[in-house]
VONUDREN-727156 format. One record per residue (C-alpha): residue in one letter; x, y, z. Coordinates in steps of 0.02 Angstrom, whole numbers, padded with zeros to 5 digits, always signed. Layout:
AXYZ;...
END
This chain:
X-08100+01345-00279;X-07923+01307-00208;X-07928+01239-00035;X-07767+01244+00041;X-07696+01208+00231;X-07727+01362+00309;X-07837+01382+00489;X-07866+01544+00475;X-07982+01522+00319;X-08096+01397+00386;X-08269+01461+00383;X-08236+01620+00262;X-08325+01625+00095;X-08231+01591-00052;X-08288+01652-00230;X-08125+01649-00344;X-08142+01752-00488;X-07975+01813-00558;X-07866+01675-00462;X-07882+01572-00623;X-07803+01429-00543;X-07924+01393-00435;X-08051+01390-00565;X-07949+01227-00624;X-08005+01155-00483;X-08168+01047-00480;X-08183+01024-00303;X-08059+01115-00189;X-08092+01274-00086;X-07988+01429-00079;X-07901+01533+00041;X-07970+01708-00008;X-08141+01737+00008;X-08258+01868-00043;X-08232+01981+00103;X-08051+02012+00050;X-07986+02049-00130;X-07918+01957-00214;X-07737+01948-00290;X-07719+01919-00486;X-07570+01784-00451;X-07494+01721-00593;X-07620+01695-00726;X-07490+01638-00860;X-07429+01496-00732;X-07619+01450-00706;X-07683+01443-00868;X-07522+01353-00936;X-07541+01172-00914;X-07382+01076-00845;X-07239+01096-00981;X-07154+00934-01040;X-07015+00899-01138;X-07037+00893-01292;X-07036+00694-01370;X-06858+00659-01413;X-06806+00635-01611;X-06791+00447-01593;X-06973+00452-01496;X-07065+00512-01648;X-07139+00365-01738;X-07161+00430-01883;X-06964+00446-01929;X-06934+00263-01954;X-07065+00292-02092;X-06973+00433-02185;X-06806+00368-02137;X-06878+00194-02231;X-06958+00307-02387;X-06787+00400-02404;X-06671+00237-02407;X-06791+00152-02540;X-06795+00325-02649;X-06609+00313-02661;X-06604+00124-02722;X-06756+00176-02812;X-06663+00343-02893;X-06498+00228-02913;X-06610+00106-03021;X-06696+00234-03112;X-06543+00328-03155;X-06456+00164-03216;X-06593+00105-03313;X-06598+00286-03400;X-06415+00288-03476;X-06435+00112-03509;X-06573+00150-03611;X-06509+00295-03667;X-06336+00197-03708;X-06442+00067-03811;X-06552+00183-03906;X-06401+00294-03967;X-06252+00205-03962;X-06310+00010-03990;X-06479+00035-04136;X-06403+00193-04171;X-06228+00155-04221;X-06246-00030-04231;X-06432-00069-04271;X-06358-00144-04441;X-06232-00242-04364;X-06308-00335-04218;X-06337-00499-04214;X-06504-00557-04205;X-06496-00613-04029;X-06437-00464-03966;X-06568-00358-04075;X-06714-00437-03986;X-06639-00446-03812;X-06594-00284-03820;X-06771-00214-03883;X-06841-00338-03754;X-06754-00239-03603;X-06783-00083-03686;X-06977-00107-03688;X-06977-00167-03513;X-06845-00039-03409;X-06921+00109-03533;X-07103+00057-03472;X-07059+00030-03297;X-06940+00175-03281;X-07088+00309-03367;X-07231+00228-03297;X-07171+00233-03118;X-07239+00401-03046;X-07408+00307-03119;X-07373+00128-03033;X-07346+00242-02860;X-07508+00331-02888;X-07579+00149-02930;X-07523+00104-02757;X-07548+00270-02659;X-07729+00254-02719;X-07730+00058-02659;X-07710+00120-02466;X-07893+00175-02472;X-08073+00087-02459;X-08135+00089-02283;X-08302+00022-02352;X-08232-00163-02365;X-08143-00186-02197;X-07996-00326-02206;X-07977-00283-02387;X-07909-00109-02361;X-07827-00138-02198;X-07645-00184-02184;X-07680-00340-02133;X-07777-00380-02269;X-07706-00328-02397;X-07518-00398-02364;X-07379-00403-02486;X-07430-00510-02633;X-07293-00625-02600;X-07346-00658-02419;X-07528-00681-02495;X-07488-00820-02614;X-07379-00915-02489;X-07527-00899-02359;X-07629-00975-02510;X-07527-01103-02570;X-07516-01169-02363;X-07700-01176-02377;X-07711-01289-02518;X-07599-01405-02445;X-07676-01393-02257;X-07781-01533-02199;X-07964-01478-02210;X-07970-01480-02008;X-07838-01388-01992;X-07907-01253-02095;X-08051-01236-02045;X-07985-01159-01886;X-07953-00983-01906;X-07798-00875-01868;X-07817-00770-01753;X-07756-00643-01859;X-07914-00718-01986;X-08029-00680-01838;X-07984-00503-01793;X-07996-00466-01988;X-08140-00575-01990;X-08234-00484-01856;X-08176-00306-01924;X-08252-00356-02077;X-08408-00381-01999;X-08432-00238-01869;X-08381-00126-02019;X-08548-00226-02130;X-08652-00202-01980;X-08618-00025-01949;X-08627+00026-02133;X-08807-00084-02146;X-08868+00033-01995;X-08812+00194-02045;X-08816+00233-02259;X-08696+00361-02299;X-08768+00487-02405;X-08704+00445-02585;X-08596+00562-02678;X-08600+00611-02832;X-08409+00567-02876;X-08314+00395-02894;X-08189+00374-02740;X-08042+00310-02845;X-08010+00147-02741;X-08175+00089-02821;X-08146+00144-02997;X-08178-00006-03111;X-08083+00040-03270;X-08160-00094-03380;X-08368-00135-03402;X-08403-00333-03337;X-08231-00349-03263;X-08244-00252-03096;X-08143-00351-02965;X-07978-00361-03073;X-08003-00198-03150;X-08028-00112-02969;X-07910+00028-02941;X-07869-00045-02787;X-07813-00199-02874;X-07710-00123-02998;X-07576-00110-02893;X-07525-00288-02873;X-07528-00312-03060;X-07401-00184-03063;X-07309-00250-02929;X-07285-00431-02990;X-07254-00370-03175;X-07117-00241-03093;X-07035-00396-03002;X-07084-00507-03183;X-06980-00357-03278;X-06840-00336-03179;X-06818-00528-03152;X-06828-00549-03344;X-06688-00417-03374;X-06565-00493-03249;X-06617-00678-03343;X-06563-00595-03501;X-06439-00482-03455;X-06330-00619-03350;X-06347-00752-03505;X-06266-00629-03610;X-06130-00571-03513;X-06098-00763-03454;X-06101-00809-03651;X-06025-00668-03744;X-06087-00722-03887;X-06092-00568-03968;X-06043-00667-04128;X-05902-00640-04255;X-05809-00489-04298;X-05705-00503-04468;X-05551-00439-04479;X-05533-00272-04530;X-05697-00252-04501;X-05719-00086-04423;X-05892-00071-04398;X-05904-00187-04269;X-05750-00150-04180;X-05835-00099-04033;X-05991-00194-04039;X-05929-00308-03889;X-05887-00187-03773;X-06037-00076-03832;X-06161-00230-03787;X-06072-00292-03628;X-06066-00122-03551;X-06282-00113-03608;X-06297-00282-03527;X-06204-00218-03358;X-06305-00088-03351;X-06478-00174-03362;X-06426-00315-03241;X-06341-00179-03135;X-06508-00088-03132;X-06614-00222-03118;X-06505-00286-02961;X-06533-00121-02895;X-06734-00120-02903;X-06747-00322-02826;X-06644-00246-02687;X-06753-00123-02666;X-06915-00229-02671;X-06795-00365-02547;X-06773-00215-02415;X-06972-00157-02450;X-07012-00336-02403;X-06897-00344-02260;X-06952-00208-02182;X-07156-00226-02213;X-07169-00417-02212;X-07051-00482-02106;X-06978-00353-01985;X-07172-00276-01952;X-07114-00087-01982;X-07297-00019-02023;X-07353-00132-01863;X-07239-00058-01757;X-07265+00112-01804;X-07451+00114-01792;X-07418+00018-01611;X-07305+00147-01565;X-07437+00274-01632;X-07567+00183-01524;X-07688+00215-01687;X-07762+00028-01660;X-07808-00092-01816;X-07899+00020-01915;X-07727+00154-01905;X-07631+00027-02025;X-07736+00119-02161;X-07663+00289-02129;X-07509+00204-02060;X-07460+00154-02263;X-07553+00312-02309;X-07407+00404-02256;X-07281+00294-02294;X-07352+00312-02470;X-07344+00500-02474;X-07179+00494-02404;X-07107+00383-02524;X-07199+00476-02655;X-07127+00624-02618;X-06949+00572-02599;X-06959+00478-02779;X-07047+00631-02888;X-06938+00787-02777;X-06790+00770-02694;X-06754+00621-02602;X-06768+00711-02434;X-06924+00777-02462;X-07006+00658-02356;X-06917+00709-02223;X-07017+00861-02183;X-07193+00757-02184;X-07235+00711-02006;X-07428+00646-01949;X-07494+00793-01877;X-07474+00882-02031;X-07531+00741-02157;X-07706+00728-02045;X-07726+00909-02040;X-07725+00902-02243;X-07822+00745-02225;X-07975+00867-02139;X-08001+00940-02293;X-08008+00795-02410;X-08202+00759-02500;X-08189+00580-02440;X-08274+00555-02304;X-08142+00397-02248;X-08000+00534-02269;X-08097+00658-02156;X-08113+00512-02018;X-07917+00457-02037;X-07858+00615-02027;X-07987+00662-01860;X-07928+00489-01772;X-07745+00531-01803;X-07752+00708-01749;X-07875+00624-01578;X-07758+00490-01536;X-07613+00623-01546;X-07671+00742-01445;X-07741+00638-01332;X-07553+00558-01298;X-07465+00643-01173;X-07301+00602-01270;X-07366+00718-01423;X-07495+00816-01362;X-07394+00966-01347;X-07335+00969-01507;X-07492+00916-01577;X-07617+01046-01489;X-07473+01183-01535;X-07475+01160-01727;X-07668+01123-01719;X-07673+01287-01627;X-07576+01415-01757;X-07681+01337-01883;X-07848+01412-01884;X-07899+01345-02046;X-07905+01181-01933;X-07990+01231-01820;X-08123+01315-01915;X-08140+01135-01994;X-08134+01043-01827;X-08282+01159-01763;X-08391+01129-01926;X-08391+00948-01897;X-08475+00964-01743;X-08620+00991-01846;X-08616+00831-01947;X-08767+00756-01879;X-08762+00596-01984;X-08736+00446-01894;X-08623+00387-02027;X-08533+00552-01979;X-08538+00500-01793;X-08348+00437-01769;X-08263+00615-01867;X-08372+00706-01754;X-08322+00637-01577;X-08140+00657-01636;X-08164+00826-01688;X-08261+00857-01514;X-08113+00766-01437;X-07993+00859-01506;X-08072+01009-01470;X-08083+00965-01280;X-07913+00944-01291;X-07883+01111-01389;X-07982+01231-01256;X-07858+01183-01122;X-07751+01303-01173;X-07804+01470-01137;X-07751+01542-01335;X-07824+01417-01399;X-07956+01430-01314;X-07999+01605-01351;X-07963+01562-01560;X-08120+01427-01532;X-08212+01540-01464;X-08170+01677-01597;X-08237+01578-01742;X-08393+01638-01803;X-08521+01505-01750;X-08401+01414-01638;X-08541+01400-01468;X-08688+01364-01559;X-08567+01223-01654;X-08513+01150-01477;X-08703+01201-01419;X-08736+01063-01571;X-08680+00932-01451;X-08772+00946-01317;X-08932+00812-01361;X-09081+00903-01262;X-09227+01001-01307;X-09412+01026-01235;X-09557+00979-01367;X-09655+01121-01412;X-09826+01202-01325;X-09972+01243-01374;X-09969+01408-01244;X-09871+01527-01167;X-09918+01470-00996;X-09834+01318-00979;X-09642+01257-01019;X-09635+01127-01131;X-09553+00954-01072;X-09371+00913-01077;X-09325+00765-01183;X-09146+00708-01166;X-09110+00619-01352;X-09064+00471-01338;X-09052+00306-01477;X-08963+00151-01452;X-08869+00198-01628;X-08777+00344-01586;X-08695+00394-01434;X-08774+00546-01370;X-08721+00560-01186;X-08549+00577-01245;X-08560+00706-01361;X-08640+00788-01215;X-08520+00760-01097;X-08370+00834-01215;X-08468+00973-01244;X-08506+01009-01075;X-08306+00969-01052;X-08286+01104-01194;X-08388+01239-01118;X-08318+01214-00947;X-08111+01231-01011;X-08172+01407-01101;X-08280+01460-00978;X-08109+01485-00895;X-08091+01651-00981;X-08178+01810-00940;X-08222+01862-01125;X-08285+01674-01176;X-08424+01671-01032;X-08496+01830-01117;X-08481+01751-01289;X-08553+01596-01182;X-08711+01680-01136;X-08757+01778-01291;X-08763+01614-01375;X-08945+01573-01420;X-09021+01455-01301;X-08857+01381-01234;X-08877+01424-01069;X-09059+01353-01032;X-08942+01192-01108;X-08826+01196-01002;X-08932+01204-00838;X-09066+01071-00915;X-08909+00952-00869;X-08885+01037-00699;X-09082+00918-00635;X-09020+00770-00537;X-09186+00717-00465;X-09208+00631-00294;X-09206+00430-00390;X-09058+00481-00466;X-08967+00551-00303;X-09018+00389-00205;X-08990+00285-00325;X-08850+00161-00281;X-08826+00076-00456;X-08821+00246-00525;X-08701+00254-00678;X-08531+00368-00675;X-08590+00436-00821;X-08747+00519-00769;X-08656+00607-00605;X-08540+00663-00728;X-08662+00759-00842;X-08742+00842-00680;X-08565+00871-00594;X-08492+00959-00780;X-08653+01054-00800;X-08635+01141-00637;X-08438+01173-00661;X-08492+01280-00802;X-08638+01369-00708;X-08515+01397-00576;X-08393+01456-00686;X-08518+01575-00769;X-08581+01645-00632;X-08433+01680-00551;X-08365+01806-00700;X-08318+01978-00668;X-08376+02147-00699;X-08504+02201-00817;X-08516+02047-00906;X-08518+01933-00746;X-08669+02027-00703;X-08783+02009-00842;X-08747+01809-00819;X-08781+01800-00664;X-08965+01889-00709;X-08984+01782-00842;X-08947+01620-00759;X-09065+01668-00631;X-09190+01705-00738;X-09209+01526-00796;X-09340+01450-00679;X-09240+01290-00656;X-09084+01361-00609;X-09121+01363-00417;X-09253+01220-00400;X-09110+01088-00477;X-08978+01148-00363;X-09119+01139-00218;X-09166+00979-00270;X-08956+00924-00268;X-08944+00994-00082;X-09092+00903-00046;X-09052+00712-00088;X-08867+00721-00145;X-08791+00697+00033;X-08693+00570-00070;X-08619+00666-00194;X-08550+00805-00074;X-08450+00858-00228;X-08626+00911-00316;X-08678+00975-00155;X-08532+01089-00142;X-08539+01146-00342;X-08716+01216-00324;X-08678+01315-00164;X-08550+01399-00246;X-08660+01441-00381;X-08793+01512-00249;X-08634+01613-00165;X-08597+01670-00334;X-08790+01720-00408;X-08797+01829-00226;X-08704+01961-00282;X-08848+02010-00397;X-08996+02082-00277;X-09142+02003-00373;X-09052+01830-00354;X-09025+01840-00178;X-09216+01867-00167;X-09234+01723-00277;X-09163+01598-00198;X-09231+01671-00035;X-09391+01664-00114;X-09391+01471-00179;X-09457+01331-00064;X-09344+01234+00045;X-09173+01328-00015;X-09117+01422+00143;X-09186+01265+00263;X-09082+01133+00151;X-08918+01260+00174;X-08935+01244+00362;X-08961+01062+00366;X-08790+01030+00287;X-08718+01188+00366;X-08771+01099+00553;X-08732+00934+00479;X-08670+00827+00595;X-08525+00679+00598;X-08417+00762+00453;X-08203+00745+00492;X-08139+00895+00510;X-08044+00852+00324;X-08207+00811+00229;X-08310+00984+00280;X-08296+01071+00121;X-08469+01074+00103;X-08504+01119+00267;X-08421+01260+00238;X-08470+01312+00085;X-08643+01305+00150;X-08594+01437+00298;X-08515+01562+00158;X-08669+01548+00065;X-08788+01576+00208;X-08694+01731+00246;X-08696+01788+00075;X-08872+01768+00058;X-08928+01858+00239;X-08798+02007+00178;X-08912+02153+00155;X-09081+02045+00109;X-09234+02093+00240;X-09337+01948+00161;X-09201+01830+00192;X-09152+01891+00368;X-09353+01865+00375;X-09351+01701+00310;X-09173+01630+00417;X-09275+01719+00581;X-09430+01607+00534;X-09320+01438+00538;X-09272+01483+00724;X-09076+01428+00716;X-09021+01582+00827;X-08973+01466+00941;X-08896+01332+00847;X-08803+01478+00741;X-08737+01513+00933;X-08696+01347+00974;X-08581+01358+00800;X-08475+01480+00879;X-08387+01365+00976;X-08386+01230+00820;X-08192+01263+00737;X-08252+01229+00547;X-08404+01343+00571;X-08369+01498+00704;X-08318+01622+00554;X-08466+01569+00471;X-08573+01560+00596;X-08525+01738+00672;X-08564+01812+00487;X-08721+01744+00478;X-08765+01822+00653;X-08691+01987+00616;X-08788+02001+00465;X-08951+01945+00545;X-08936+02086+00688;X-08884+02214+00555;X-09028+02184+00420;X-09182+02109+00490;X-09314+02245+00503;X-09346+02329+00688;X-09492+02204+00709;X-09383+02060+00735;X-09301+02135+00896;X-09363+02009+01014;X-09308+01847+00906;X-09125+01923+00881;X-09113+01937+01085;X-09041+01761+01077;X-08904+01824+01007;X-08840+01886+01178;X-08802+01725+01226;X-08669+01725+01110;X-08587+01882+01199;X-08456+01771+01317;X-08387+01660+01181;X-08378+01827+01066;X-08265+01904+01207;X-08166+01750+01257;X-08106+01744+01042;X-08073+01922+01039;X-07958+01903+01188;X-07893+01766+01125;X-07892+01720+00968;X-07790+01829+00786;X-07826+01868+00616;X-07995+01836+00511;X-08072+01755+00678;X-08013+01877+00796;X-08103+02000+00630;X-08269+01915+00630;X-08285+01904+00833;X-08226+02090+00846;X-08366+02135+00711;X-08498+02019+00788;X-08463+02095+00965;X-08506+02257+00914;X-08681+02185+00827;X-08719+02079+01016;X-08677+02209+01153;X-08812+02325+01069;X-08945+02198+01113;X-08882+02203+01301;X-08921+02338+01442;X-08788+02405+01545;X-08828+02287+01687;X-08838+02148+01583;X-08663+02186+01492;X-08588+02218+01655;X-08626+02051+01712;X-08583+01957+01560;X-08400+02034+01574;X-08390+02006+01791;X-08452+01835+01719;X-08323+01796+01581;X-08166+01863+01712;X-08137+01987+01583;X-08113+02172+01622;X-08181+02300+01488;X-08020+02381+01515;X-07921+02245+01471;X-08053+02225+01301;X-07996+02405+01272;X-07805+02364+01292;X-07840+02220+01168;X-07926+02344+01044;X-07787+02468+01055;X-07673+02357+01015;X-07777+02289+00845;X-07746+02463+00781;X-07566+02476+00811;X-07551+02298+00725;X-07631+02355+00591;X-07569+02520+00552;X-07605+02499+00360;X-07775+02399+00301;X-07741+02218+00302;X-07793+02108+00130;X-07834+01963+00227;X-07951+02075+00380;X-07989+02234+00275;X-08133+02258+00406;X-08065+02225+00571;X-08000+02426+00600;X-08184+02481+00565;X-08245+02327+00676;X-08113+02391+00830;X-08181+02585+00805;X-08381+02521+00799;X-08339+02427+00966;X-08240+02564+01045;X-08389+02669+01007;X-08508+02569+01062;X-08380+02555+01230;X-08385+02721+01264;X-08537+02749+01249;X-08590+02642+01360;X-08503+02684+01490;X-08407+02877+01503;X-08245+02795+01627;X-08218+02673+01487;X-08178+02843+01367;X-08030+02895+01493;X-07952+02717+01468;X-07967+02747+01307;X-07875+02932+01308;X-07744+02827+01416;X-07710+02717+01317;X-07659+02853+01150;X-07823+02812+01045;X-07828+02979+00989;X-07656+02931+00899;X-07702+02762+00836;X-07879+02870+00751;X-07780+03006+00675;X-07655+02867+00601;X-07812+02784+00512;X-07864+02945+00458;X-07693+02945+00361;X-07693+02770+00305;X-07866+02745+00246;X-07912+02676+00106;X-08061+02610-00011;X-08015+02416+00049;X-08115+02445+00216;X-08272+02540+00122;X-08338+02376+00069;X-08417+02218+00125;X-08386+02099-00005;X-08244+02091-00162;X-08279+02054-00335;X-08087+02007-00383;X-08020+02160-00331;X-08174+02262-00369;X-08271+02306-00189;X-08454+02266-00186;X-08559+02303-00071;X-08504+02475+00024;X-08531+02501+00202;X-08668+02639+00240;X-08550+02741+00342;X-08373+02764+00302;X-08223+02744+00408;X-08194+02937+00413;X-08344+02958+00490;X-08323+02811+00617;X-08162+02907+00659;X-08232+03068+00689;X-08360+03004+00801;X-08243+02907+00897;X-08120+03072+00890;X-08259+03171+00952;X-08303+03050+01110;X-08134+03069+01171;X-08118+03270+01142;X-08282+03278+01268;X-08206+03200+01393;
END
């Protein structure tokens, strides 16, 4: 509930409902309160989170990747195309025209090249797949990893130092050695805790192509054989390509011999070609290792992406793909890959390491408020994502554990916007997947007359309290629309979940070295009772039964008002939900029926020592109170029985509590049974600061007082009334004057009072009643006029007590036509 800076709403009972903004809110309090409707507002501005700019083109990481993938494709397509008509040029013009004729030398050099450009130029879409493939094998951390698995050339200098480094020296480790060193070892102790299920495919980084020969024959080490014998080739055909065109020595042509009158030219423009090409590919591998070994490119990416150690896997992943695609397509088909879409695809992959790569990119993404925007948008329009994200939150295998906290994350993330929200909630099986999270059950019974214990799971392997507090997080963002809290509550045992987490018991409360983390649970828990039971219409109604049809409901939230005068944000979360469960009849009479409920509401509500800033629970305490006496004998009964009729008097004159205070004592004198006559007669004590703030005081205050008057005079005798006014200064005259005037003010119902014209008629009434002179000053002062102008303007805003939105609850007994024609009729006998 919004709080904002207004006076005038101190004391007034807030339950927002449509005002979706306010619903944001965790622990504010709003302007509008249940005795007023309630204005739609702008739903589109409150549901929309914040709008940022969009990250610029240079901010994307990911473009120095494709940019990089692109500029090597074209060296790479350069070579390739090169090597082609120089192998083409050989095969048809050189063996084909001059096979005969070539010298030995030339024969061999020439078939030499051929074999090694024609392998390397038809083999390369393999040697890419060789290294695409290489990218993967979470299961040996520091092998897979970037780190570990640096550019062969790096490797072998790194090796060759350590040969030649004094023993000491290397038996201190890098640092870099001791991150990869300790990754290697968190990733052997996780994966000796938790056994993946074993599948019943290969994972191609693990392939071993030969029997007895496993570590050079691993896929993953294929690669850098076909690296080095890509650098061997190429370095071979520049070797033999420049000795030839420094030597010429093509040997002799006769003269007149005119089949080898072109032989030179034939063989030098061959030779230009292969060292041409072969220049082309080194400079490609010279920028590749420019880029990746020296200037860091992958590093800088991933540290831009803020994907941590582990990201240099997917990091080169895409770089692969990219690069990939530009070589086999078009070179600028890379161009179109960016990260959010390559982890999206990676969802969907049957390898397990691909599922958690692609979840922990998509997390980290939307979790960055440079790409979350993006990110959540394309996640959003994709509902085959979605779907995918929601069935991971029932992998319950701890070796599943990481994919499904970033899928829960992501998710959190996902139900902040309010489409998005309602697609999660669409998907069939969506809330009893995010119910899936929440670690809590109660062991069975052997009979129906007890409730089995609650068990909160808990393991020191797997992380339980956080999957409960994202799915708590979850609940609460699409709780935030009206048609998700019914989909909410027809989910099967979700909501005797949800309030399970709502018991904060009295050593947790007092607790000083209580951790974050617990409040947290209890605080999120009753956000999304709160939100629940404050829904609208139909469906609003049936939660509110059902929530208070779970026996805890009430007893945790007494048992918060009870000990949590620390955590006044607790405090004030479950006396909104006690506001909110009122509307229903049989709740009111439940939580006027459990122990302790109404007594702990006036303890806070009387609290004492609160700033005048810090009494939103103070005053939430009032609204509830006069929620709970509205049109409730056993409550009335019950609030009679603590005997705070005078301390409810004493209020009056307290700023942050009058409104409520008057509310609570209007609703005691207008419900309590006729037996409780004498106990309400302390109410009359109340009568000169009730006259003083109608004099006085405007708006909702001026409302309350007028309608609380007309509640405390009835309990006087003419004598006694008389004296109260000769006492306060105040003439009833001048009362009438000030009642007159209400009416001409308000010549139209008021949102903010819709009451206070059937308030100023009950009084005048009651007035004139009293006493027959006080109907002449009435007639003198036009009243008739002011009562046939309400007769005009009338309208169902003043028939109610309470709003629902802007749905009235509650209707008065006696309409305002018939207060007018009473009134109308006491000043015709005059």
């Amino acid at each position: 509930m919004d709080r904002r800076t207004s006076t005038e709403s101190e004391g007034s009972i807030h339950l927002q409902i449509s005002d979706l903004s306010a619903r944001l809110g965790e622990t504010g309090s709003g302007v509008l309160t249940i005795f007023e409707p309630q204005k739609r507002g702008s739903i589109s501005n409150a549901t929309s989170s914040v709008s940022r700019a969009r990250p610029a083109a240079h901010a994307v990481p990911e473009k120095k990747l494709t940019l990089f993938a692109l500029r090597l494709a074209v060296l790479e397509k350069a070579a390739t195309g090169l090597g082609t008509l120089g192998f083409i040029w050989a095969t048809v013009v050189l063996l084909g025209g001059f096979a005969i004729t070539l010298d030995k030398t030339d024969f061999w050099f020439i078939t030499i090249i051929l074999l090694i450009e024609g392998t390397r130029i038809f083999s390369r879409s393999h040697e890419l797949e060789w290294q695409h493939q290489a990218t993967w094998s979470l299961a040996d951390a520091g092998i897979n990893s970037f780190r570990a698995i640096k550019s062969s050339s790096h490797f072998i200098i790194e090796t060759v130092k350590a040969v030649f480094r004094p023993i000491a020296v290397a038996r201190k480790p890098s640092r870099r050695s001791r991150d990869i060193t300790e990754s290697m070892h968190r990733a052997s102790h996780r994966s000796g805790e938790q056994k993946r299920t074993k599948t019943r495919t290969w994972k191609t980084s693990d392939v071993p192509l030969l029997p007895y020969s496993q570590w050079v024959f691993l896929s993953r080490n294929v690669s850098k054989l076909l690296y080095w014998l890509q650098l061997a080739s190429a370095t071979a055909c520049v070797v033999l390509a420049t000795m030839k065109l420094v030597k010429q020595n093509f040997g002799e042509v006769a003269k007149g011999d005119a089949d080898k009158r072109n032989l030179k030219s034939a063989l030098i423009i061959f030779y230009a070609l292969a060292l041409a090409e072969a220049l082309l590919f080194l400079m490609e591998k010279a920028y590749w290792e420019w880029q990746v070994t020296y200037c860091k490119l992958l590093d800088k990416v991933n540290k831009e992406c803020e994907l941590g150690s582990s990201g240099l896997v997917s990091i080169r992943r895409f770089f692969y793909d990219a690069y990939s695609k530009c070589v086999n397509g078009s070179i600028f088909d890379g161009l179109e890959m960016d990260m959010v879409s390559f982890a999206m695809d990676l969802l969907f992959s049957n390898s397990p390491e691909e599922q958690l790569i692609g979840a922990q990119i998509l997390r980290q993404f939307a979790t960055n408020n440079q790409f979350s925007d993006d990110t959540l948008q394309k996640i959003g329009i994709t509902l085959s994502v979605i779907e995918r994200l929601v069935e991971m939150l029932n992998w319950k295998d701890p070796a599943e554990e990481e994919i499904r906290l970033s899928a829960a994350e992501i998710l959190s993330k996902l139900a902040g916007k309010k489409q998005n929200s309602l697609r999660v909630a669409g998907i069939p099986g969506a809330l009893e997947s995010i119910s899936s999270l929440l670690h809590i059950k109660r062991s069975s019974v052997g009979g129906a007359d007890e409730i089995a214990e609650k068990n909160i799971i808990d393991n020191e392997g797997y992380d339980f309290w956080t999957f409960n507090h994202l799915a708590l997080l979850i609940l609460k963002k699409l709780a935030l629309d009206h048609d998700n809290c019914g989909k909410i509550g027809n989910t099967r045992g979700l909501l005797p979940k949800i309030i399970d987490f709502t018991h904060a018991g009295e050593r947790l409360l007092k607790n000083e070295n209580v951790t974050p983390s617990q409040i947290k649970t209890v605080k999120r828990s009753l956000q999304v009772v709160k939100l629940l039971a404050s829904t609208t219409g139909s469906t609003g109604k049936q939660l509110r039964k059902e929530l208070s049809e779970v026996v805890f409901t009430i007893s945790n939230i007494r048992d918060i008002l009870r000990y949590g005068e620390k955590h006044p944000v607790l405090q004030k979360l479950g006396i909104e939900i006690l506001t909110s469960l009122a509307f229903e009849e049989d709740a009111t009479e439940r939580i006027g029926g459990t122990g302790g409920v109404l007594k702990e509401l006036f303890n806070i509500f009387f609290r004492e020592g609160t700033q005048e800033n810090q009494n939103h629970v103070e005053i939430a305490a009032g609204e509830a109170l006069s929620m709970l006496a509205s049109e409730s004998h056993c409550n009335c009964h019950q609030i009679l029985k603590l005997k705070v009729i005078e301390k409810l008097v004493g209020a009056l004159e307290v700023p942050m509590l009058r409104i409520s205070a008057a509310r609570i004592l209007g609703n005691l004198c207008t419900y309590s049974s006729g037996d409780c006559f004498e106990q309400l007669r302390g109410v009359t004590a109340a009568a000169p600061i009730v006259l003083r703030a109608i004099m006085t005081e405007e708006n909702k205050l001026q409302e309350v007082m007028i309608g609380l008057a007309a509640h405390v005079f009835k309990f006087m005798s003419s004598q006694e009334s008389s004296t109260m006014f000769e006492s306060v200064g105040i003439q009833e005259s001048e009362l009438a004057f000030v009642l007159v005037q209400v009416l001409k003010k308000y010549q139209y119902p008021p949102i903010k009072t819709p009451r206070i014209r059937r308030f100023v008629i009950v009084l005048a009434i009651w007035m004139m009643r009293h006493k027959e002179r006080n109907i002449k000053v009435f007639k003198d002062m036009e009243m008739e006029r002011e009562l046939e102008c309400i007769m005009e303007t009338t309208s169902e805003l003043e028939s109610f007590n309470v709003f629902s939105g802007t749905v009235g609850l509650s209707r008065h007994s006696t309409t305002i036509h018939s207060l007018v024609e009473t009134a109308m009729k006491l000043l015709e006998d005059k």
